[in-house]
C-alpha positions as CSV (number, residue, x, y, z in Angstrom):
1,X,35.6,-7.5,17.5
2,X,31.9,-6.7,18.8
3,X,31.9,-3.0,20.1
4,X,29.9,-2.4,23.2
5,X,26.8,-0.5,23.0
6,X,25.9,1.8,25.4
7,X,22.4,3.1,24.7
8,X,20.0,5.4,25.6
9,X,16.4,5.4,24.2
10,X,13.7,8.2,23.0
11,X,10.3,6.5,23.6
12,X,9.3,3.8,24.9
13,X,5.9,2.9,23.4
14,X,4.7,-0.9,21.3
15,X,8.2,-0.7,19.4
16,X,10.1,0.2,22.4
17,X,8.7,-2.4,24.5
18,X,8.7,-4.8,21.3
19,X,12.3,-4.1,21.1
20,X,12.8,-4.4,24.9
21,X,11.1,-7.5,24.6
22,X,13.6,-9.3,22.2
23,X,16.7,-7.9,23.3
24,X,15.9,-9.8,27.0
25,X,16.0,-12.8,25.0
26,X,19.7,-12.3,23.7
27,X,23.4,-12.2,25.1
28,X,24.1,-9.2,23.4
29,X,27.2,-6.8,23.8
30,X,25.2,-3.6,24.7
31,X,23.9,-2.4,27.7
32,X,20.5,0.2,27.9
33,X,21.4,3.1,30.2
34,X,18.3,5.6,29.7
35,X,15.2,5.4,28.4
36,X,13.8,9.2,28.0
37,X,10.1,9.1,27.8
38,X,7.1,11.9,27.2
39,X,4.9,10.6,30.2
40,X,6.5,10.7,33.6
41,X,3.1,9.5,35.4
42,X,2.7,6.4,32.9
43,X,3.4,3.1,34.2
44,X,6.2,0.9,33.4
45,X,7.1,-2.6,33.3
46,X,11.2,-1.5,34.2
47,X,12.5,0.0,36.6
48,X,11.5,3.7,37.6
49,X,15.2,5.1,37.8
50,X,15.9,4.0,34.2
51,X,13.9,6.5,33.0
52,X,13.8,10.3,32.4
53,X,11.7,12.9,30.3
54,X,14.8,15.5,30.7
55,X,16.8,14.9,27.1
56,X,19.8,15.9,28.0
57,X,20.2,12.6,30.3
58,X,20.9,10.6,26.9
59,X,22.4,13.7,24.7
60,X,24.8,15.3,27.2
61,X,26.2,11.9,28.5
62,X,29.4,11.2,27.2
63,X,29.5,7.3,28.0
64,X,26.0,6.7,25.4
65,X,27.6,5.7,22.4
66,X,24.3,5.0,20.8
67,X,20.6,6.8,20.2
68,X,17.7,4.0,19.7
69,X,15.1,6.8,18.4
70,X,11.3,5.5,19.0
71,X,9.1,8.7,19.0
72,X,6.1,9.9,16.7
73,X,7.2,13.8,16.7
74,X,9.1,13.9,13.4
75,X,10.6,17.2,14.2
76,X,11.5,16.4,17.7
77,X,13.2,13.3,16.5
78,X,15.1,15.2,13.7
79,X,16.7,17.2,15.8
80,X,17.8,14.4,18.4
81,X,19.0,12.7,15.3
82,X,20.9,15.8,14.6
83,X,22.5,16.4,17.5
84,X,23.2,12.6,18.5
85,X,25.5,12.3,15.3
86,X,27.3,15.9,15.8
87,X,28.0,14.4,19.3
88,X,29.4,11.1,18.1
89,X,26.7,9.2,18.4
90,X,25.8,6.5,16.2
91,X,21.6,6.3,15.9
92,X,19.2,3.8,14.9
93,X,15.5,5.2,14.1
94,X,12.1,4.1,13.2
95,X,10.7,7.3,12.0
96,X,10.1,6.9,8.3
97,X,8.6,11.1,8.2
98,X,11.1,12.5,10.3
99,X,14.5,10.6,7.8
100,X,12.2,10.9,4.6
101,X,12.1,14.9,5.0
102,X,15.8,15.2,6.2
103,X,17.6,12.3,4.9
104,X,20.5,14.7,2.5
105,X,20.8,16.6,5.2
106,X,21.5,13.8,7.8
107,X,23.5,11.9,4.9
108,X,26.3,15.1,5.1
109,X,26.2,14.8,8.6
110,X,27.2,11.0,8.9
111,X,29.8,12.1,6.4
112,X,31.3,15.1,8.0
113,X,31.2,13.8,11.9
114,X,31.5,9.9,10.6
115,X,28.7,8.5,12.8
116,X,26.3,5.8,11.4
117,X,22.6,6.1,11.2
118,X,20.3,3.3,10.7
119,X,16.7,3.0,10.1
120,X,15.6,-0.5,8.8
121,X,12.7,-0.4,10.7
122,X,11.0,3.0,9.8
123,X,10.4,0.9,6.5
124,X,8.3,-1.8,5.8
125,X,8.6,-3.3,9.1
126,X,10.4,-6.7,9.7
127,X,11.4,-6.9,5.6
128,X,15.0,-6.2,5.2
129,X,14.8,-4.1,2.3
130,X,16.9,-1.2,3.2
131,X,19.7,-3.6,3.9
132,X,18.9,-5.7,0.6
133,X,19.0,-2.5,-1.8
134,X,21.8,-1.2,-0.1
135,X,23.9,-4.2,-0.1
136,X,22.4,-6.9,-2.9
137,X,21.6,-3.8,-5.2
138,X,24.1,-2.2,-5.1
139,X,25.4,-2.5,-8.4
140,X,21.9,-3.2,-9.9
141,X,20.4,-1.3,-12.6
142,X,16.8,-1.2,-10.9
143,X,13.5,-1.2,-13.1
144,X,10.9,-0.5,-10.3
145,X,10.6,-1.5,-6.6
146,X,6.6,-1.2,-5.2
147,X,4.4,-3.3,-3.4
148,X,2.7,-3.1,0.3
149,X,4.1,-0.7,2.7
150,X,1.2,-0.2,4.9
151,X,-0.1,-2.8,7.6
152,X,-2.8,-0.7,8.8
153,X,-4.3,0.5,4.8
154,X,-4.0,-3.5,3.5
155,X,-5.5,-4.8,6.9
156,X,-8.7,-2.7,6.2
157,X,-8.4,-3.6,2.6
158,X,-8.0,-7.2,3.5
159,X,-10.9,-7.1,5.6
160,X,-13.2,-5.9,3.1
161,X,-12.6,-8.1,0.4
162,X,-12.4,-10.9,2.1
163,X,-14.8,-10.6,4.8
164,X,-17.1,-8.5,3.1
165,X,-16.9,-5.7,5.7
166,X,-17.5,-2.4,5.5
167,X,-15.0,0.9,5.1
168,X,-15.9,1.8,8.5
169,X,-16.2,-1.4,10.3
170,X,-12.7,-2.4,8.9
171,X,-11.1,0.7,9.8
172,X,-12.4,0.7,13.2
173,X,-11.4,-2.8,13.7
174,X,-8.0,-2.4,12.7
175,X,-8.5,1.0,15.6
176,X,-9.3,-1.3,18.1
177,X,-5.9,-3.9,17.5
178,X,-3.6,-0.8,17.7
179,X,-3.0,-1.1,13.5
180,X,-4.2,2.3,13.0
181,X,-4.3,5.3,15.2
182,X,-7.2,7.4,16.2
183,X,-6.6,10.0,13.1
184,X,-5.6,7.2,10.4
185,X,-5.1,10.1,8.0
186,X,-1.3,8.8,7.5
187,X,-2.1,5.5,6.8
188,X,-5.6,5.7,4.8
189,X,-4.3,8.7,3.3
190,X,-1.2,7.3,1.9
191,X,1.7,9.4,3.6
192,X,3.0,6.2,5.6
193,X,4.1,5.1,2.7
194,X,4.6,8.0,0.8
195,X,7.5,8.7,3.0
196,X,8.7,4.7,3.0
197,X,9.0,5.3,-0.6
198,X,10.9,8.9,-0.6
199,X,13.4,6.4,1.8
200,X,13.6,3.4,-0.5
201,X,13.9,5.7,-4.2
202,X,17.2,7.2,-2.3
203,X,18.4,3.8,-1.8
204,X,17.2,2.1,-5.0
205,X,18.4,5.0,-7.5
206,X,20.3,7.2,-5.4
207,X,18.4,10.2,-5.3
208,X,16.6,12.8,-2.8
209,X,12.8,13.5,-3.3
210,X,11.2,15.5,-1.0
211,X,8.2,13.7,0.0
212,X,5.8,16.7,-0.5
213,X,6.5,16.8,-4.0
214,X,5.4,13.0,-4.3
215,X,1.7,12.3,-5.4
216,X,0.2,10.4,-2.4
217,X,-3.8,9.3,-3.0
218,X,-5.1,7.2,-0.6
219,X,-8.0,5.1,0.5
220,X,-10.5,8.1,2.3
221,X,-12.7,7.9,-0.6
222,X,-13.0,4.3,-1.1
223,X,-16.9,3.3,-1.1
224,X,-19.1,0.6,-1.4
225,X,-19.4,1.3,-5.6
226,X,-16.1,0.9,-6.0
227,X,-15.9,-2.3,-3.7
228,X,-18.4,-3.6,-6.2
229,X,-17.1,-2.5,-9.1
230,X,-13.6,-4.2,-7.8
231,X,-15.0,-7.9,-7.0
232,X,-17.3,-7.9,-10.5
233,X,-14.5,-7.3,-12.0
234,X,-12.1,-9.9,-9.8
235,X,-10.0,-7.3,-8.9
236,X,-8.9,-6.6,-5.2
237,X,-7.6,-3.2,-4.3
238,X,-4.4,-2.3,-2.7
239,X,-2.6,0.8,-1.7
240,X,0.7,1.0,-3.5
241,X,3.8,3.2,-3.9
242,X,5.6,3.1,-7.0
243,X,9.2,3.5,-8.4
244,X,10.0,2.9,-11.8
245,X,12.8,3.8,-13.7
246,X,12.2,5.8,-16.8
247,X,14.0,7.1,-20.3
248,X,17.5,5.2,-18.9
249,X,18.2,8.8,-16.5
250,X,14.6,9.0,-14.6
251,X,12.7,7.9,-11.9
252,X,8.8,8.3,-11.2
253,X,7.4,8.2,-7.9
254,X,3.8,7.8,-6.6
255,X,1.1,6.4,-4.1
256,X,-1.9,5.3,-5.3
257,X,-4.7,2.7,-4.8
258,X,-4.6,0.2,-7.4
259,X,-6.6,-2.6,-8.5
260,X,-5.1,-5.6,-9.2
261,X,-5.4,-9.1,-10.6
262,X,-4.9,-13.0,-9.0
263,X,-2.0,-13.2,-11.0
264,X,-0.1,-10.2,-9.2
265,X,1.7,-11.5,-6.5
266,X,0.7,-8.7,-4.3
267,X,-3.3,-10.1,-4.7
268,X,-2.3,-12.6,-1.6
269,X,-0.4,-10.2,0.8
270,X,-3.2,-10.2,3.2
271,X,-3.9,-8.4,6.6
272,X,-0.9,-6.2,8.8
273,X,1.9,-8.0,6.2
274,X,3.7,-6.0,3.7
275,X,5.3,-7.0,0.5
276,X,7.9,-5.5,-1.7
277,X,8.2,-6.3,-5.4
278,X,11.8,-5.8,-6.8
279,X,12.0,-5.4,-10.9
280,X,16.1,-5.8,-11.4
281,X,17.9,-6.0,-14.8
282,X,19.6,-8.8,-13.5
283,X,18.6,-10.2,-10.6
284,X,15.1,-10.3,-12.4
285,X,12.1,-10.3,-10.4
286,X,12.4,-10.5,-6.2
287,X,9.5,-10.3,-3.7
288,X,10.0,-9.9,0.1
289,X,7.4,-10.4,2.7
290,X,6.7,-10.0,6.1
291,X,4.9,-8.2,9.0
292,X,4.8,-4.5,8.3
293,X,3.2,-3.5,11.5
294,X,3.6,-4.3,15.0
295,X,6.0,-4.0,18.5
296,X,8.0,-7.0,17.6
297,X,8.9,-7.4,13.9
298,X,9.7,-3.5,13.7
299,X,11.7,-4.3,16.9
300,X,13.7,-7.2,15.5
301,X,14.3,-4.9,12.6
302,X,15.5,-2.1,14.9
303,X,17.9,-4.8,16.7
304,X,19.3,-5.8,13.6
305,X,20.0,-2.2,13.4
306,X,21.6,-1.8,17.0
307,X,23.5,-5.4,16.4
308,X,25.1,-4.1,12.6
309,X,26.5,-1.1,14.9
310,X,28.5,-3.3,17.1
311,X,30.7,-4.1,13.7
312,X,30.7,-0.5,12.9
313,X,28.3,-0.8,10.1
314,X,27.2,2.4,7.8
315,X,25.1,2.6,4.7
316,X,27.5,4.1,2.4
317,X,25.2,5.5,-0.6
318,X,27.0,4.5,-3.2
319,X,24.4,4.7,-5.7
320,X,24.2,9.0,-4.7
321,X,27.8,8.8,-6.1
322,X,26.7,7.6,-9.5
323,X,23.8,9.5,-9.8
324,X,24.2,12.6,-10.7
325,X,22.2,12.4,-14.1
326,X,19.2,10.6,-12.4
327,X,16.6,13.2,-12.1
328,X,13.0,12.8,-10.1
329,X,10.2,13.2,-13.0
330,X,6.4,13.1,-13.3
331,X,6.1,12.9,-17.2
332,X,4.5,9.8,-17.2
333,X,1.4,7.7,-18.4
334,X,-1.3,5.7,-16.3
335,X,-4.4,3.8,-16.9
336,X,-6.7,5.0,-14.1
337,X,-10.5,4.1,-12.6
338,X,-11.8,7.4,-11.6
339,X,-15.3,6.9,-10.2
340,X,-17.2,10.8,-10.2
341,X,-20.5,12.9,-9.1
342,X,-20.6,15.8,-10.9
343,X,-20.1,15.6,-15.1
344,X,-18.2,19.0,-14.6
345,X,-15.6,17.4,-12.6
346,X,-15.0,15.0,-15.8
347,X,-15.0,18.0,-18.0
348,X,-12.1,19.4,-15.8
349,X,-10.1,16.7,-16.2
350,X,-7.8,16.2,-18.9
351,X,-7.3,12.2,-20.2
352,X,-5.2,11.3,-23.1
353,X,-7.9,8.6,-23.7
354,X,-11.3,7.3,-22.1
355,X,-11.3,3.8,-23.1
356,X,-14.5,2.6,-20.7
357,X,-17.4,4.8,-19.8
358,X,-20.0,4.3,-17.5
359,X,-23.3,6.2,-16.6
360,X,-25.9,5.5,-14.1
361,X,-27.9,7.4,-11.5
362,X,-25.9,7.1,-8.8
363,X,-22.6,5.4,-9.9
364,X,-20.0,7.3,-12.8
365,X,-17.1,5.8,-13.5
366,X,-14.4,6.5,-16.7
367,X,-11.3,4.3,-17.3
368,X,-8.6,6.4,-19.3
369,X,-5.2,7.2,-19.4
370,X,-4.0,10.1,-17.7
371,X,-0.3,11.9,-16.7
372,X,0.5,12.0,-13.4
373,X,1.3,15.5,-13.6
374,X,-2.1,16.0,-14.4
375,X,-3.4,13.9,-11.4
376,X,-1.1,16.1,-9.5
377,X,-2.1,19.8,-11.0
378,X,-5.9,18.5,-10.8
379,X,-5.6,17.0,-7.2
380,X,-7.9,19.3,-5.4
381,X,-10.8,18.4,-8.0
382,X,-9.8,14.7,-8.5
383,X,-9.8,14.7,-4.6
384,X,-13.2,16.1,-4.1
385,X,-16.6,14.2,-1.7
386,X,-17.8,11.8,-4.0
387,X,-14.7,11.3,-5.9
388,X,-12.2,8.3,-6.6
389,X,-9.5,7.5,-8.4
390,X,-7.3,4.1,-8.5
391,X,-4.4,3.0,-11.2
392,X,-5.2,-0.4,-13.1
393,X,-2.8,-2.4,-14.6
């Protein structure tokens, strides 16, 4: 039998509203009591009693049986989270920091009070891939899962190569249609989906990385040399976290540009849409693709969410059970394009092997292999003005 849903909701925003949106369009058994929102002065499209800036209106009232959790504050929305399961409250959220940084934590929590929490849609937007490696997985020996996690980062990349736009124009573009905030730092920077991929390695291999200890590189530095560089060489480039199993007991983790070829799959994934690229020892190889940014697909994934919860749905982790031996490692080997300024940064930098040089007056580039624990030791100078690095297959 379909449980009723009595729900009260943190935020209100494109996600809320997107959500709002679709849920108008169903005959659902839930019901939305109280919507508790930052801005009391904003204007709203619902009714002004419904909502309420005063938490307690949704955490204190015994008759919510469910959280939808829709802010940006990561720490605000941990400790909702946190005290919405303690209370008995079953919680769907969207914030891929905030369940990235605590997800152990809020794992023994769902275990001890035996609430639910859900969070399709802090991931990769309308793709199912929580669900899938949860469910479909579960008894999969994994080999890597990667791809496109970030609409606003591929948009700009998109727009580049195939419009022939600039960094700047494309960034400020993708501003403008709400794909990137005002400080992009978290998308172009690569902590969007940095933190997407701390969430997906706990449900592909069953383990707990904090993201701060996972390399994330981003597109900042990107110029017009290595836009060049890219198309002579008929590559495009695309911003890319990566898990990969390793050694039969570890997993690697990173975010990284990384220039590609036509026969990739992920050359095609154009624009806000995302793609994930599934590497299984049985299933073979699995793509998923979708929108990964917007009100309504990261809304349809939050319903699906909300609607699981009616049947009393719970991710069960059963790949944390048999993991004990799987261990998070950064003993690994890339092939990398690191464009440079200053000879002394090279010289600071230690590559296995250099494999393709280049030397002009205003363009340096090496292609070598390199460990990421070096990348990761050498950040600061890898990430200095003038600098930029990208893996190549």
């Amino acid at each position: 039998m379909s449980k009723k849903l009595i729900i009260g909701m943190f935020g209100f925003g494109v996600v809320g509203q997107g959500l709002y949106d679709i849920i108008k369009t169903k005959r659902l058994n839930l019901e939305i009591k109280k919507f508790v929102i930052k801005n009391a002065d904003k204007k709203r499209t619902l009714p002004a009693e419904l909502f309420t800036t005063d938490a307690e209106a949704i955490l204190a009232d015994a008759e919510i049986n469910t959280v939808v959790e829709l802010i940006d504050d990561a720490n605000a929305a941990f400790e909702i989270t946190k005290r919405a399961l303690k209370n008995g409250k079953n919680v769907v959220s969207a914030n891929k920091k905030m369940i990235a940084s605590h997800l152990e934590e809020l794992t023994l929590i769902q275990q001890e009070y035996g609430t639910s929490l859900l969070y399709e849609g802090a991931v990769c937007g309308s793709i199912p891939i929580i669900r899938n490696l949860e469910e479909y997985y579960d008894n999969e020996l994994l080999h890597s899962v990667s791809g496109i996690f970030n609409g606003s980062s591929n948009y700009i990349l998109s727009k580049i190569f195939n419009e022939n736009q600039g960094y700047d124009v494309a960034l400020k573009q993708a501003q403008d249609l709400g794909f990137a905030e005002t400080d992009p730092t978290l998308d172009v920077g690569g902590f969007d989906p940095k933190y997407k991929l701390a969430i997906v390695a706990s449900h592909a291999y069953g383990i707990y990385v904090n993201p701060d200890e996972i390399l994330n590189i981003g597109i900042d530095k990107l110029d017009d040399r290595d836009i060049r560089f890219a198309k002579e060489k008929g590559f495009k480039i695309k911003l890319l976290p990566f898990a990969k199993e390793i050694n039969n007991n570890q997993v690697v983790l990173y975010v990284l540009p990384r220039l590609i070829t036509p026969d990739n799959i992920l050359f095609n994934v154009e624009n806000e849409n995302n793609g994930v690229l599934v590497k299984a020892a049985f299933a073979d190889e699995q793509f998923f693709y979708g929108k990964g940014a917007g009100g309504h697909p990261t809304g349809s994934a939050v319903l699906s969410d909300i609607a699981a919860l009616r049947y009393g749905y719970r991710y069960e982790y059963k790949k944390h059970l048999e993991a004990a031996q799987i261990q998070y490692s950064t003993d690994y080997k890339l092939k990398v394009y690191f464009r440079y300024v200053k000879e002394e940064t090279l010289n600071q930098i230690q590559f296995d092997a250099i494999v393709e040089r280049f030397y002009g007056q205003d363009f340096k580039y090496v292609i070598g292999e390199i460990s990421l624990q070096e990348i990761i030791v050498k950040r600061d100078i890898i990430d200095q003005t003038g600098n930029f690095i990208a893996e190549v297959l």
